[in-house]
C-alpha positions as CSV (number, residue, x, y, z in Angstrom):
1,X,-94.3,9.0,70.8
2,X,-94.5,5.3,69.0
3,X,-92.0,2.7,67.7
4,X,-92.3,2.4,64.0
5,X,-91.4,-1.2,62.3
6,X,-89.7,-1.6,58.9
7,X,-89.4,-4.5,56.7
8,X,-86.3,-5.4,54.6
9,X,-86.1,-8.9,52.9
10,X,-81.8,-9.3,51.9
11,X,-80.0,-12.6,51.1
12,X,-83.6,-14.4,51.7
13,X,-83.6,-13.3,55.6
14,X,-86.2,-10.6,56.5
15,X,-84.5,-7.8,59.0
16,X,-86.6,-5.9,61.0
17,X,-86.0,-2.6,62.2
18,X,-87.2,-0.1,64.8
19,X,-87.4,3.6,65.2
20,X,-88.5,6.2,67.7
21,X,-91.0,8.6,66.2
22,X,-91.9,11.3,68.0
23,X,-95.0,14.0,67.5
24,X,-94.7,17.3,68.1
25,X,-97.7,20.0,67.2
26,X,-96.1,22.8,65.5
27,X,-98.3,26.4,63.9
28,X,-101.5,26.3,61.9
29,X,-102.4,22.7,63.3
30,X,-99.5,21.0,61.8
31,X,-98.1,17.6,63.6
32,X,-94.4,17.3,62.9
33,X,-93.0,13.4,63.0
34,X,-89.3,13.3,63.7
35,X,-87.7,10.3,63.4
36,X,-83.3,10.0,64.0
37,X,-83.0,11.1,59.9
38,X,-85.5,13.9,60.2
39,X,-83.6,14.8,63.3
40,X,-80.3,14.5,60.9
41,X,-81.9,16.9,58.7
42,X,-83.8,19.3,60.4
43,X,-80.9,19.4,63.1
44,X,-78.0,19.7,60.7
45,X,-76.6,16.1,62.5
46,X,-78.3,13.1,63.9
47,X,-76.2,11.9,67.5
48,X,-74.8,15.4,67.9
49,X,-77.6,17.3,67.3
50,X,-79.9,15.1,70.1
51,X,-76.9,16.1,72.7
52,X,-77.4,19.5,71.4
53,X,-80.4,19.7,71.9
54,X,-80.8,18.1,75.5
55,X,-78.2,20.7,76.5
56,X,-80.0,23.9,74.4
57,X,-83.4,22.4,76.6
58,X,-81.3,21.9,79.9
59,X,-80.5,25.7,79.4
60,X,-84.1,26.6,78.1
61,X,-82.9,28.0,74.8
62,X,-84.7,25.7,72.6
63,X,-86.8,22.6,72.8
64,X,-85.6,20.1,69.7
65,X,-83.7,20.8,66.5
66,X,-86.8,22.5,64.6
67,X,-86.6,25.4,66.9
68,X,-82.8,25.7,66.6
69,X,-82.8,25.9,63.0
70,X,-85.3,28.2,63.3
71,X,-83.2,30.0,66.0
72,X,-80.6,30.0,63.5
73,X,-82.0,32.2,60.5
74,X,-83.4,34.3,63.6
75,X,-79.8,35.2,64.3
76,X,-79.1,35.0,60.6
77,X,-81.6,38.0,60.2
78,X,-80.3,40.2,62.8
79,X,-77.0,39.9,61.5
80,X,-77.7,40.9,58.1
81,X,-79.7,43.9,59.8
82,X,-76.7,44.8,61.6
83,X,-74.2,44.8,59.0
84,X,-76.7,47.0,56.5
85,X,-77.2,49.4,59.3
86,X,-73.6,49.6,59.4
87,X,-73.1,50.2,55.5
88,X,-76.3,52.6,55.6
89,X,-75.1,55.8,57.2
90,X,-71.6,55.6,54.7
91,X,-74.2,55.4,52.0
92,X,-76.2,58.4,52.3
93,X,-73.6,60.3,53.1
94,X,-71.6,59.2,49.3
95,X,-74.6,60.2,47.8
96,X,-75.5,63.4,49.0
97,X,-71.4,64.3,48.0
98,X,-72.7,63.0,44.4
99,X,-75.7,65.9,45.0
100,X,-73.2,68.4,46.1
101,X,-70.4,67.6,43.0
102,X,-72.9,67.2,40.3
103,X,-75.5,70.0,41.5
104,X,-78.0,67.1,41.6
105,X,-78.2,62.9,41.6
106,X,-77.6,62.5,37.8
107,X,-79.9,59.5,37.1
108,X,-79.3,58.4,33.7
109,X,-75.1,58.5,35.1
110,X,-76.4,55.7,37.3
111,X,-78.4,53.9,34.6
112,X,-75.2,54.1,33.3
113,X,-73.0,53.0,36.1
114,X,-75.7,50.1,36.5
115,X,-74.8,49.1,32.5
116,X,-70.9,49.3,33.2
117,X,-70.7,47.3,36.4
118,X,-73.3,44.8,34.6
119,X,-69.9,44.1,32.4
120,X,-67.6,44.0,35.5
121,X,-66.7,41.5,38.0
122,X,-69.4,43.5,40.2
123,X,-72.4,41.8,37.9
124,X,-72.7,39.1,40.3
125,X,-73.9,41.5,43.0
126,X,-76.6,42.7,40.7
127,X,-77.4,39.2,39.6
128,X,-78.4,38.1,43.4
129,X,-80.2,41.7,44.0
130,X,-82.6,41.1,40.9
131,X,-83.1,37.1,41.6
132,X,-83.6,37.7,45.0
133,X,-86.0,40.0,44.9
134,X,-88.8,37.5,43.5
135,X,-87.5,34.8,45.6
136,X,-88.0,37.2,48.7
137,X,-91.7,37.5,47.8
138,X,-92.4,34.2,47.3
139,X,-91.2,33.3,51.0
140,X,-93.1,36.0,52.1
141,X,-96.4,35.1,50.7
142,X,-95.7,31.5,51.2
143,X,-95.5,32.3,55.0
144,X,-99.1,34.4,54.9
145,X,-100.6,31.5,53.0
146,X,-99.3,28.6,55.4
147,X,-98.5,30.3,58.5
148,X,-94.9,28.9,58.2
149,X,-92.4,30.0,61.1
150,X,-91.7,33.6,60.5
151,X,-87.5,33.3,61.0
152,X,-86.7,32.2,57.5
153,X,-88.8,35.0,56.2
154,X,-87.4,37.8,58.2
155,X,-83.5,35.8,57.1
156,X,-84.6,36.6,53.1
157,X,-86.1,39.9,53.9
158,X,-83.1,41.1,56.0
159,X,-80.9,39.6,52.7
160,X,-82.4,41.4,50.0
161,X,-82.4,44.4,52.3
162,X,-78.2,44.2,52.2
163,X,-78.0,43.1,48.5
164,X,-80.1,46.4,47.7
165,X,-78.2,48.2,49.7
166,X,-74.5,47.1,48.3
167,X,-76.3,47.5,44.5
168,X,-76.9,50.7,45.5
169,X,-73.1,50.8,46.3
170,X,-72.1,49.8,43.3
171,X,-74.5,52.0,40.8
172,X,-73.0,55.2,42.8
173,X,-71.9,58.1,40.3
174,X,-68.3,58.1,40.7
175,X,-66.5,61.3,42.5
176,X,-62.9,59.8,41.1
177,X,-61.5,58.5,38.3
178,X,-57.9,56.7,38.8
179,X,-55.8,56.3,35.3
180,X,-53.3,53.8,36.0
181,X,-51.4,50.7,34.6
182,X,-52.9,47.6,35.4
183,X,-50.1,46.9,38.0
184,X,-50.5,45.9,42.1
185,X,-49.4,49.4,43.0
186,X,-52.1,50.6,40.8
187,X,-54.4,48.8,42.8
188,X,-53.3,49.5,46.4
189,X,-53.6,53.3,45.1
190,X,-57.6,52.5,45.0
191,X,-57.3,50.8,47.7
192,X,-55.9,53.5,49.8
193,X,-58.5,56.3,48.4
194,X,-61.1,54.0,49.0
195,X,-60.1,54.6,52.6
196,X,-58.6,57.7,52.8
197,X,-62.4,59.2,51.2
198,X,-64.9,57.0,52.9
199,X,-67.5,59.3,51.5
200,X,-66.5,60.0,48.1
201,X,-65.9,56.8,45.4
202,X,-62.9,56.5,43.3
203,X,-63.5,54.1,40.6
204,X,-60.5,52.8,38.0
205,X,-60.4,50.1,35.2
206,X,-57.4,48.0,36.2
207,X,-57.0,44.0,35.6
208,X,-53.8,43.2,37.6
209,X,-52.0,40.0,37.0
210,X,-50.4,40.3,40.4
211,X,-52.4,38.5,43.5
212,X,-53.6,41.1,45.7
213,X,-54.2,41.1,49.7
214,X,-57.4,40.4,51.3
215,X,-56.9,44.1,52.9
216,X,-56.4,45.4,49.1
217,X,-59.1,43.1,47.6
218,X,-62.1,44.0,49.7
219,X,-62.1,47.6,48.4
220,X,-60.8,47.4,45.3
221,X,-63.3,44.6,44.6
222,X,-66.5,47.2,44.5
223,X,-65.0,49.8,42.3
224,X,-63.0,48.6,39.5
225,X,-64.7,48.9,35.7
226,X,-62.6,46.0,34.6
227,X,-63.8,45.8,31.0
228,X,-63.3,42.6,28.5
229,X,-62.0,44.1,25.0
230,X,-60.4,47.7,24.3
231,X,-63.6,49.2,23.0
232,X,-65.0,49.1,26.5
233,X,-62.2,50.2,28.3
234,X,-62.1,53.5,25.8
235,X,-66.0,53.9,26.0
236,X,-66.5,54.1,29.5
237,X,-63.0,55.9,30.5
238,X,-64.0,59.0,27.9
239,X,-67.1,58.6,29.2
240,X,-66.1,59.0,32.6
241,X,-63.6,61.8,32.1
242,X,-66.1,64.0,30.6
243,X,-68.3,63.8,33.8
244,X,-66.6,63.2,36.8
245,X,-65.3,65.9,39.1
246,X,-61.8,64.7,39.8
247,X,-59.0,63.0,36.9
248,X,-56.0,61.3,38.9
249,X,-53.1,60.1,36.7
250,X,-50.6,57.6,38.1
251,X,-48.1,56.8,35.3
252,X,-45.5,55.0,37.3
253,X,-45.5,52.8,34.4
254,X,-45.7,53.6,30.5
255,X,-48.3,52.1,28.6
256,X,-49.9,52.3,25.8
257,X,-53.3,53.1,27.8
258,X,-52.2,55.4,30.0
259,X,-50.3,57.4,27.1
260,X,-53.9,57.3,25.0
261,X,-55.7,58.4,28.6
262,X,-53.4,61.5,28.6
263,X,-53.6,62.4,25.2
264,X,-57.4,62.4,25.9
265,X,-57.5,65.1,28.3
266,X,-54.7,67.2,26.7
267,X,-56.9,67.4,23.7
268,X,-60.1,68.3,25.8
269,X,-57.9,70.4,28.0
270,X,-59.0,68.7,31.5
271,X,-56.0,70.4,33.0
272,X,-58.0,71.5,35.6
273,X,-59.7,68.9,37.3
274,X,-57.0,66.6,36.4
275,X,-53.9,65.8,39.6
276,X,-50.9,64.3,37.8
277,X,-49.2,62.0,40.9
278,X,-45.4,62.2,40.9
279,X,-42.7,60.5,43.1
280,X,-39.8,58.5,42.8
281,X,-41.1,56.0,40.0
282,X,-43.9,58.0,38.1
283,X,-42.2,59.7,35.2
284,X,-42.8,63.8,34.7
285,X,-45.8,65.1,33.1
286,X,-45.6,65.9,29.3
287,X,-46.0,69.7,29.6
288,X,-46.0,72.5,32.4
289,X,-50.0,72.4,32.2
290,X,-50.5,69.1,34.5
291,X,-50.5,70.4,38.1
292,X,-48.5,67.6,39.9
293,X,-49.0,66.1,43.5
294,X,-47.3,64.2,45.7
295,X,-48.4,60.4,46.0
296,X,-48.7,61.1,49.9
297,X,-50.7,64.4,49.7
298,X,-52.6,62.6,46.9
299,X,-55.7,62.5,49.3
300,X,-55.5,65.8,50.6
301,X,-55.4,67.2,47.2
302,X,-58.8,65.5,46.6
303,X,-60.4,67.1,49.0
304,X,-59.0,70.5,48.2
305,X,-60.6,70.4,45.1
306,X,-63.6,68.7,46.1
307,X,-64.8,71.8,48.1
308,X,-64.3,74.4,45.0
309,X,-65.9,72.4,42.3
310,X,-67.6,74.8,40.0
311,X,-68.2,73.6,36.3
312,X,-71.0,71.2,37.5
313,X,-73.5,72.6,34.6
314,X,-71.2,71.6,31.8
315,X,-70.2,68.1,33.6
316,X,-74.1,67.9,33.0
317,X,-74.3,69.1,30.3
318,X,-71.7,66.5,28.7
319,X,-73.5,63.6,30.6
320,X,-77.3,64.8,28.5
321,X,-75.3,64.8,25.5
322,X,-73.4,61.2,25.8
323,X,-77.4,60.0,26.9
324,X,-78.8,61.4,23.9
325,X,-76.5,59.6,22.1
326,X,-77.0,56.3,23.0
327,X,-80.8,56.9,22.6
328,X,-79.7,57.3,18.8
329,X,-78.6,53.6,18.9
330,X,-81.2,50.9,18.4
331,X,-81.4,48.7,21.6
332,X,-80.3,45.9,19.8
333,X,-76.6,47.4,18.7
334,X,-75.6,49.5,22.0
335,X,-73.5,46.3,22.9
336,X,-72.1,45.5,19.5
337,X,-70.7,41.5,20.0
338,X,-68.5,41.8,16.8
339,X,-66.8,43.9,14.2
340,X,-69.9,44.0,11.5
341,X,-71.8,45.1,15.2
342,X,-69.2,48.1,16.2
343,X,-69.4,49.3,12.5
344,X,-73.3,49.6,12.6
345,X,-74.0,51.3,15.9
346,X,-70.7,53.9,15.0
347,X,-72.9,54.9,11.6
348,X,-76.0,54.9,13.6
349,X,-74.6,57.5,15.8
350,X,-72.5,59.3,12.7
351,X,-75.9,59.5,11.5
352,X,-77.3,61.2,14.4
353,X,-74.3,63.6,15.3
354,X,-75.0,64.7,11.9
355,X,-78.8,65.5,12.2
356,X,-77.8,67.6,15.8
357,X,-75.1,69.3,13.5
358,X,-77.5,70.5,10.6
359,X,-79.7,71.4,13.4
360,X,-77.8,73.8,15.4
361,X,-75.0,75.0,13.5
362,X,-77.6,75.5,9.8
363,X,-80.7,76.1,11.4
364,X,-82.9,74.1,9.3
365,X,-84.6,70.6,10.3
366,X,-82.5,67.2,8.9
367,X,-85.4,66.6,7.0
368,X,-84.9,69.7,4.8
369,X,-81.3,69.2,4.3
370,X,-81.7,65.5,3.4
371,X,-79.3,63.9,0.4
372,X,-77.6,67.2,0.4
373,X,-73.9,68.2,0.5
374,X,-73.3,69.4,3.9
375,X,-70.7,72.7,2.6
376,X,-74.1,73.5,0.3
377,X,-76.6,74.0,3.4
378,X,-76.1,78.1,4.5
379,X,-75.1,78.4,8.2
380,X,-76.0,80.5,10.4
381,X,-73.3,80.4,12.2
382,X,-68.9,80.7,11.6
383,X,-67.0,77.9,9.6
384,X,-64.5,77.9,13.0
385,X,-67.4,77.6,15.1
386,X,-68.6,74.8,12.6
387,X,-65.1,73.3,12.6
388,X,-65.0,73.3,16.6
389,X,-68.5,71.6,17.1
390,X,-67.4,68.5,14.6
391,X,-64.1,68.1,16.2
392,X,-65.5,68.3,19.3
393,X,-68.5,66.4,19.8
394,X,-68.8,63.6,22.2
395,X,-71.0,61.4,19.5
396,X,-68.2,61.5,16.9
397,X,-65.5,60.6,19.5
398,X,-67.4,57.6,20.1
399,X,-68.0,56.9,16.5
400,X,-63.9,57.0,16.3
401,X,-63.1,54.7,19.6
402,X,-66.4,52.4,18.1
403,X,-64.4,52.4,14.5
404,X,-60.6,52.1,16.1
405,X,-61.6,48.9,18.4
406,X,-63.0,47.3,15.1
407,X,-60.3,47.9,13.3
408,X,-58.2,46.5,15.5
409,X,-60.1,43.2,16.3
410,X,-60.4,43.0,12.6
411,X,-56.9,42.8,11.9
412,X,-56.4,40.4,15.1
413,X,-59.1,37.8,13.7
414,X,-58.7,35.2,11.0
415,X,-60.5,33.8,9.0
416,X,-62.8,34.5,5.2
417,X,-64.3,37.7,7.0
418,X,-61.0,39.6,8.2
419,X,-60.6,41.5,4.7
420,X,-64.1,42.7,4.2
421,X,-63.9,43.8,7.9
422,X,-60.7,45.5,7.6
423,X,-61.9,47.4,4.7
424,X,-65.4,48.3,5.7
425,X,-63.6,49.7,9.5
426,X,-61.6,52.2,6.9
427,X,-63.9,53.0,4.5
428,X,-66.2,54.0,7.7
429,X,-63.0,56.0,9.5
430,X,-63.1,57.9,6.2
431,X,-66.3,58.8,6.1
432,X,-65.8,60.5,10.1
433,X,-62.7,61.8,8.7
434,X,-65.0,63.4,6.0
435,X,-67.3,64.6,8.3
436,X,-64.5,66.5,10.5
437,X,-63.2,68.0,7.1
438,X,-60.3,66.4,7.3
439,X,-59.6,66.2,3.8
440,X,-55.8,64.2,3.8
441,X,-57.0,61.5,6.2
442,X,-60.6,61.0,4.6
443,X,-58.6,60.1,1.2
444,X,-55.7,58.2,2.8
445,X,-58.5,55.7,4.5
446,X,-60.9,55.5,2.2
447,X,-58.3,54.6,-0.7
448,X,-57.2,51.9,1.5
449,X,-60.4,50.5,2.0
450,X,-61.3,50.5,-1.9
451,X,-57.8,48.6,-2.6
452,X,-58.9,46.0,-0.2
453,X,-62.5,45.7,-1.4
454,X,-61.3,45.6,-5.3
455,X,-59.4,42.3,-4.3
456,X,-62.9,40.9,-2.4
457,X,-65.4,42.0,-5.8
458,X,-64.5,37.8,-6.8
459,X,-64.8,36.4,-3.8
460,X,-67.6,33.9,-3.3
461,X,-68.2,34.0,0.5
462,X,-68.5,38.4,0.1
463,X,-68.3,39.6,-3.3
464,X,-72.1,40.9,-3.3
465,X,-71.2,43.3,0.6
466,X,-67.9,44.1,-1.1
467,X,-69.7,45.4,-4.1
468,X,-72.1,47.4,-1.9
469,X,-69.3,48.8,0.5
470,X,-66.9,49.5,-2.7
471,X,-69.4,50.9,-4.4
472,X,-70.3,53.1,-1.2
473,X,-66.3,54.0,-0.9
474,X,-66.0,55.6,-4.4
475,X,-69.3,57.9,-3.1
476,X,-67.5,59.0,0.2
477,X,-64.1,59.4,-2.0
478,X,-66.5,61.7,-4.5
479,X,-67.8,63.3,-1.6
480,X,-64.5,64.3,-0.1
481,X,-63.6,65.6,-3.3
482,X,-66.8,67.6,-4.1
483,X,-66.9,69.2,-0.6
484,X,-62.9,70.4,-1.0
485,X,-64.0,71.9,-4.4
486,X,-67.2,73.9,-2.6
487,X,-64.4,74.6,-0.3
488,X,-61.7,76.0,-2.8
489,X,-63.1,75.8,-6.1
490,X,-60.3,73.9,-7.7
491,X,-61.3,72.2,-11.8
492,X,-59.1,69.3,-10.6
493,X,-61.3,68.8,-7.7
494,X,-64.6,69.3,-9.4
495,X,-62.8,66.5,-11.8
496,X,-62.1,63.8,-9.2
497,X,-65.1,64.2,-8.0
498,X,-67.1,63.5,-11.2
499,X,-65.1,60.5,-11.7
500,X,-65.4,58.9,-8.2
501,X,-69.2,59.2,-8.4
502,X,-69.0,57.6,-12.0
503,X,-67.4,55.1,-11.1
504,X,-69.5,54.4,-7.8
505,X,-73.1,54.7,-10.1
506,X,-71.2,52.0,-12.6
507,X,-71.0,49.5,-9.7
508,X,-74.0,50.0,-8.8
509,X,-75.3,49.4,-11.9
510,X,-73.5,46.6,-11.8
511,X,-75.8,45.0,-8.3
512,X,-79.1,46.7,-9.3
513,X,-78.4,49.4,-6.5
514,X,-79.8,52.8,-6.4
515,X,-78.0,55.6,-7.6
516,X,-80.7,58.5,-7.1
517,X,-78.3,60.3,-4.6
518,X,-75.0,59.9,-6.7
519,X,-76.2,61.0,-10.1
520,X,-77.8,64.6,-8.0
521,X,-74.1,64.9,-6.9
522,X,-73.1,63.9,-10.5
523,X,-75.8,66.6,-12.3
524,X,-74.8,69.6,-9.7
525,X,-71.1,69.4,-10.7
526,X,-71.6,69.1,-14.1
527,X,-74.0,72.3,-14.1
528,X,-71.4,74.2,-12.0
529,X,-69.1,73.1,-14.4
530,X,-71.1,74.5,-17.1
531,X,-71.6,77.7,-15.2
532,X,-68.2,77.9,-15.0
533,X,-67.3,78.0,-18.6
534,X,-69.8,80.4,-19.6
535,X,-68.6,82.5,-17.2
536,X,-65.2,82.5,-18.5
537,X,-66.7,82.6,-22.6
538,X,-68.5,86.2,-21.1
């Protein structure tokens, strides 16, 4: 120990001043100098911290401030340690329930659940789990390298130990999926199956206005979705309700959400799997299918139908098929940002849904039936059958929500690119409507699409991707028209259909485009044509 002198010249008078410093040898060799501000720092205070300390050393609990910050991330560890041996056994007991309800941990469902909370208030959780991590082993190897005190390191290791744990948490495959109005009640119903099912998770998409209790928050924080625009919100909820075991509707408020949420399952009959809650407030299912329960036997219900889960294979079998279809998507479009975005990942995976269609229900590889009408290619299997698998298929329900949220943020923008992405969202909802053989609709969209693109041909900013998409229209309108005619064999179908692809090969003519595909089309009709008169000469 040593008085140190300092200098300081002010106002032309020199001022001297004097400090205690004291040595202390710490690990690996090193001498420590503390002077009053090292004391401030190391000790969290400067005057406080020395009658700290003198009592902490009167009581033998630690010798200057050094040790009792290190004393502090000592206790620091142990009670992150505790608190994740707490959360642990909860843990493994939710997901060996996601074993037993899905027949076995579904992982690409949690790459999943990993991408949704990655969009949900939750992301910040997953944030500190992956910058921790490398931050973790840096402390650790800085402490092998320099033999620094051990407490700090076993603080960050205890840490990332919880953050893994709660990530974990948060990625878990959901048992329960809550439909509900964004309203408070809503969220106290999570709140109270949360409890009520300690080792099941109910997850819901809810963004209440209301402020909610620190009793409600704490659990509803960790598993609500709570998605940004609509396209989300209808991705991941028909994504979930076509994998999870148990579907609980609360309607004690109309909305347009909840109304779309029911029409869902009615038309994928999820009757049974699905609890309708009733009580004073909720208004009455739409039809005697819905098995209703009471909002007090809600969990009770839950775990009724938890024990005698049964259609585990096709829950899986539903999950392979929505993974399959995302691996159809480039990487670079699977979170579209904007309209032009939505409208290229939906054709990517029209495109796809397609190939597993001419693959299952013809029989033939996509590559054989390339450029060809899809009515042409012989099935091997019944035009129902054919019918069910396009109306049905997960891909081209995405495709839809995909096309319905652009058209809707289309027509809620402004600006030079709203009419060109108006008309290209239609022109691409009549094409799917094509594909489904929906004859009516396919004509109704795509006509609207060419009557806004015919006003966009002049325009400066997109009069050459007008031209393209109009000129793609009037093939998809030819198309519609071609396949109804293989379909019924109408002249006044084979007509309109010649004309549509006319007039689609003249605008391309028009931008240099290619018009291999359209004159085929063109050539077949007119030799069937031909065909057909002879036919009636004989």
């Amino acid at each position: 120990m040593f008085l140190r002198v300092k200098r300081r010249f002010k106002d032309g008078k020199e001022h001297r001043y004097w400090s205690i410093v004291e040595s202390r040898r710490r690990r690996g060799n090193r001498v420590l100098m503390l002077t009053e501000a090292l004391r401030f720092m190391y000790g969290f205070c400067s005057t406080a911290t020395q009658t700290h300390t003198t009592i902490g050393t009167s009581l033998g609990i630690y010798r200057d401030s050094a040790e009792m910050t290190e004393t502090i991330w000592l206790w620091g560890a142990i009670g992150c340690s505790a608190v994740t041996l707490l959360h642990l056994p909860r843990l493994l007991d939710r997901w060996l329930n996601v074993r037993s309800v899905y027949g076995y941990i579904p992982w690409s469902l949690v790459v999943q659940m990993w991408q949704y909370t990655r969009k949900s208030p939750m992301a910040k959780i997953l944030w500190l789990t992956a910058f921790g991590i490398p931050l973790t082993v840096a402390v650790i190897i800085r402490q092998l390298v320099y033999n620094d005190p051990y407490e700090f390191t076993l603080f960050c290791i205890a840490a990332q130990v919880f953050a893994l744990v709660k990530a974990a948490d948060v990625v878990l495959p959901p048992t329960i999926l809550l439909l509900s109005p964004s309203t408070e009640e809503s969220a106290s119903t999570l709140a109270h199956l949360v409890s009520d099912l300690p080792t099941h998770r109910p997850v819901a998409l809810l963004r209440p206005t209301e402020q909610l209790s620190p009793a409600i928050l704490q659990r509803f924080f960790y598993n609500n979705l709570r998605t940004t625009n609509n396209y989300e919100w209808r991705s991941i909820v028909f994504h979930l309700m076509d994998v999870v075991p148990i579907i609980v509707i609360d309607a004690h408020k109309s909305t347009d959400g909840v109304v779309e949420e029911i029409e869902r399952i009615e038309q994928r009959k999820y009757f049974d799997r699905t609890g309708y809650v009733v009580d004073d407030k909720s208004a009455q299912p739409p039809s005697e299918k819905w098995e209703t329960v009471p909002r007090n036997s809600l969990p009770q219900w839950v775990r009724e139908k938890l024990f005698y889960v049964v259609d585990e294979a096709e829950r899986l079998k539903r999950q392979f098929e929505f993974s399959s279809m995302l691996a159809s998507v480039p990487r670079g479009l699977r979170e579209p940002y904007n309209v032009k975005a939505m409208v290229a990942k939906a054709r990517c995976i029209q495109h796809a849904e397609i190939c597993r269609f001419i693959h299952v229900c013809k029989g033939v590889l996509p590559s054989e039936a390339e450029d060809r009408l899809l009515e042409d290619i012989p099935s091997r299997v019944t035009r129902r059958e054919e019918l069910a698998f396009l109306r049905t298929s997960r891909g081209l329900d995405e495709v839809e929500v995909l096309l319905r949220s652009a058209l809707e943020e289309a027509e809620a923008m402004s600006g030079p690119s709203r009419d060109f992405n108006i008309a290209n969202s239609y022109n691409s909802l009549g094409a799917l409507a094509r594909v489904r053989c929906d004859w009516p609709e396919a004509e109704r969209l795509i006509s609207e699409a060419i009557k806004r693109l015919e006003r966009l041909r002049s325009s400066a900013t997109h009069g050459g991707s007008a031209m393209q998409e109009l000129a793609t229209a009037y093939f998809n309108l030819g198309d519609v028209s071609m396949a109804r005619y293989r379909e019924r064999g109408t002249e006044v179908d084979r007509r309109e259909a010649m004309a549509r692809f006319h007039r689609s090969i003249q605008i391309d003519l028009e931008r240099n485009g290619n018009t291999d595909v359209t004159k085929r089309r063109l050539d077949d009709l007119e030799a069937r044509g031909e065909r057909t008169k002879g036919s009636e000469g004989e």
